[in-house]
Phi, psi and omega in degrees: 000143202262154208218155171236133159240125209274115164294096153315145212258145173304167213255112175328138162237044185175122180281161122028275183296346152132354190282122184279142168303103174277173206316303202284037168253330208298122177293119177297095183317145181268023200235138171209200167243139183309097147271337127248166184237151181241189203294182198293182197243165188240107191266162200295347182261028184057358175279140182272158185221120151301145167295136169275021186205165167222179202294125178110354179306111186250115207262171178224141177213158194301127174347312185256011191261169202075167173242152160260134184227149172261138179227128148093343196084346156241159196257132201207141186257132169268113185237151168287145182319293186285004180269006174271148167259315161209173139214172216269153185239139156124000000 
């Protein structure tokens, strides 16, 4: 299986219409940035799957996918290849 490690983007403290979040409403966002990619993935039919993404990338991944791991004191998601969803330009 193939792996991404995710930066997760901080958490809104503030809706759209102007209203602050206290800490526990705030939602954990599904979107961060590529800090590595790990190797290509092997399929049982011997065909390779390339990381669909590179370092720096800034991605949206399914809400419940990935683990969460601590490095360092910072917090970073390992998500599976197929658990990314898009990714954002700009």
């Amino acid at each position: 299986m193939g792996y991404v490690l995710v930066e997760p983007s901080e958490a809104e403290t503030k809706t759209a219409s102007g209203i602050y979040l206290p800490e526990g409403a705030q939602e954990k966002p599904a979107q961060g940035v590529v800090v590595a990619c790990g190797d290509d993935m092997v399929m049982e039919n011997g065909k390779v799957v390339k990381c669909p993404v590179k370092v720096g990338d800034k991605v949206v991944y399914k809400k419940w996918g990935g683990d969460e791991i601590k490095i360092d004191g910072v917090e970073y998601k390992l998500v599976k290849f197929d658990d990314l969803m898009a990714i954002l330009e700009g």
